[in-house]
RONU-386499 format. One line per field, with one value per residue: x, y, z of N, C-alpha, C in turn. Coordinates in Angstrom, 3 decimals, decimal comma. Example, Ala and Ser with C-alpha at 12.3 -4.5 7.8 and 13.67 -1.06 7.14 Angstrom:
residues 2
nX	13,190	12,850
nY	-5,690	-2,250
nZ	7,800	7,080
caX	12,300	13,670
caY	-4,500	-1,060
caZ	7,800	7,140
cX	13,200	12,900
cY	-3,300	0,030
cZ	7,800	7,870
***
This chain:
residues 64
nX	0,810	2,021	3,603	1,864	0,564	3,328	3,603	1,707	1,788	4,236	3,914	1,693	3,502	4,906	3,049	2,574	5,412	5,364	3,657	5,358	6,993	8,499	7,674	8,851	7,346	6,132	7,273	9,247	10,541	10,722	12,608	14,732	15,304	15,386	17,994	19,779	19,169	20,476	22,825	23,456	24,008	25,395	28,308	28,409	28,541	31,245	32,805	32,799	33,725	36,409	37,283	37,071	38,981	41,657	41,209	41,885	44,448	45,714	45,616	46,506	49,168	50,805	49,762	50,078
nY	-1,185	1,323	1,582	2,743	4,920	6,467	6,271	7,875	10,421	10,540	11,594	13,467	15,503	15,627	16,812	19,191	20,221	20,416	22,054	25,014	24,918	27,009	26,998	27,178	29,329	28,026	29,531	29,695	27,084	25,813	27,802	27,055	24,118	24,570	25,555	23,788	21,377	22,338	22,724	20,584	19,316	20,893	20,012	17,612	17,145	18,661	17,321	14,537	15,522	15,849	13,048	11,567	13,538	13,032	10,294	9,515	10,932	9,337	6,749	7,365	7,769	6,324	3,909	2,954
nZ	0,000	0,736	-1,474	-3,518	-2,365	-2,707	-5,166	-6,084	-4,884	-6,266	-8,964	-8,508	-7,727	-10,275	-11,558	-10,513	-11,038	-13,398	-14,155	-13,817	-15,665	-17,732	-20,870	-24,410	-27,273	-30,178	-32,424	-31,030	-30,554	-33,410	-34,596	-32,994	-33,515	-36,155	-36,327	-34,812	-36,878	-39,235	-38,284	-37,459	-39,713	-41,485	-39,893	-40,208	-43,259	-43,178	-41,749	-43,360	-45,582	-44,707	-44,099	-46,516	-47,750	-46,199	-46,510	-49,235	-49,287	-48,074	-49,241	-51,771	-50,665	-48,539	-49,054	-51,656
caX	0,000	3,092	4,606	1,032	0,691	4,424	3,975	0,494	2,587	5,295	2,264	1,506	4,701	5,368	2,306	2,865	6,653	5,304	3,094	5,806	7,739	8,106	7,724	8,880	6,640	5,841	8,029	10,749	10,875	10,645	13,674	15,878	15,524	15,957	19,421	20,171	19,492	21,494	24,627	24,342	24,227	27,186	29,002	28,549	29,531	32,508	33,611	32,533	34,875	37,851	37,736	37,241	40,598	42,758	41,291	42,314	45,852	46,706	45,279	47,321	50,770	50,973	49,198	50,504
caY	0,000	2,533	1,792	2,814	6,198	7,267	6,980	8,668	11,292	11,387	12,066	14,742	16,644	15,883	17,459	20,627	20,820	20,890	23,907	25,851	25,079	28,026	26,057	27,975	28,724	27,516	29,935	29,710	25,844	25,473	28,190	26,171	23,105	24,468	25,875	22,060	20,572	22,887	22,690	18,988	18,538	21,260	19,380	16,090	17,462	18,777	16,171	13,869	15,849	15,741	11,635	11,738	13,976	12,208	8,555	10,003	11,008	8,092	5,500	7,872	8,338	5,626	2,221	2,721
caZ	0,000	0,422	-2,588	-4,071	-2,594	-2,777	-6,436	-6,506	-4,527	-7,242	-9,862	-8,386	-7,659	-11,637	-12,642	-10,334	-11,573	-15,239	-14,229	-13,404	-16,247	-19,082	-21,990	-25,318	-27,942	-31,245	-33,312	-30,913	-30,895	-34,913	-34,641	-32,533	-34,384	-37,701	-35,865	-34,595	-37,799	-39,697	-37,549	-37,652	-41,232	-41,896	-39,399	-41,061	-44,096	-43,157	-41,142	-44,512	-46,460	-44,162	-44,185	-47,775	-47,590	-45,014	-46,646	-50,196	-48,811	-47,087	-50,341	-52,859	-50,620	-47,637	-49,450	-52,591
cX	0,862	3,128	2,958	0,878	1,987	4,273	2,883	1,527	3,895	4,841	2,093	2,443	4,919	4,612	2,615	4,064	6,465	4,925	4,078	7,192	7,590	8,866	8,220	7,881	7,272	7,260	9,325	11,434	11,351	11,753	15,214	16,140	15,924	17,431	20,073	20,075	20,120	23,375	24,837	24,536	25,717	28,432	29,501	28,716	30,731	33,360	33,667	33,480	36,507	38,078	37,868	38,616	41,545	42,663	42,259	44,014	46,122	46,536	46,945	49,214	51,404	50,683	49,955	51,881
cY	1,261	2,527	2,840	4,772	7,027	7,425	7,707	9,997	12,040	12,056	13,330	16,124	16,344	17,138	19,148	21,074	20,832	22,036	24,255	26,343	26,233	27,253	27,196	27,778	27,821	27,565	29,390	27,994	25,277	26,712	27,338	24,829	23,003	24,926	24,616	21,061	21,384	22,813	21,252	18,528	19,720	20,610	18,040	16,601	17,651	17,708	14,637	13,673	15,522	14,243	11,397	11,870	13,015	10,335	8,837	10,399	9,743	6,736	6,356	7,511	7,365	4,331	2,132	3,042
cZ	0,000	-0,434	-3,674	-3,659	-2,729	-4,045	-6,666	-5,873	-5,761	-8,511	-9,242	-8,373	-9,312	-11,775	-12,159	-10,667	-12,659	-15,128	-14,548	-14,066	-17,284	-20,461	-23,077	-26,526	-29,167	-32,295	-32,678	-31,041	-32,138	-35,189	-34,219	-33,058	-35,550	-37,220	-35,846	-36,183	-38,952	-39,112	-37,724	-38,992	-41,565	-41,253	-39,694	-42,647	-44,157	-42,981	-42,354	-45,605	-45,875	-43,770	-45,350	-47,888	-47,124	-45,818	-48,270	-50,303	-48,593	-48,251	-51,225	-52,239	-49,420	-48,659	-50,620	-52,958
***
């Protein structure tokens, strides 16, 4: 029977620590994501190119 209201207890403290959260809106959410998925795709590009590079070096002037 504890274990039953400690978690009805933890239910409740969630729901009042969501109140009290300041959620962001709409715009600003669908801002920060298009930020995040921009940085991760230039980042994986780059980093794409510079194995490319380094594998391209090392076939041409080490293997061969």
């Amino acid at each position: 029977m504890n274990i039953i209201k400690s978690l009805k207890n933890y239910i409740v403290d969630v729901k009042t620590e969501t109140r009290k959260v300041s959620w962001p809106t709409k715009k600003r959410a669908t801002r920060d994501s298009a930020i995040v998925v921009f940085i991760s795709v230039a980042m994986a590009v780059f980093l794409g190119g510079v194995d490319y590079l380094l594998t391209y070096l090392i076939e041409t002037y080490i293997v061969k």
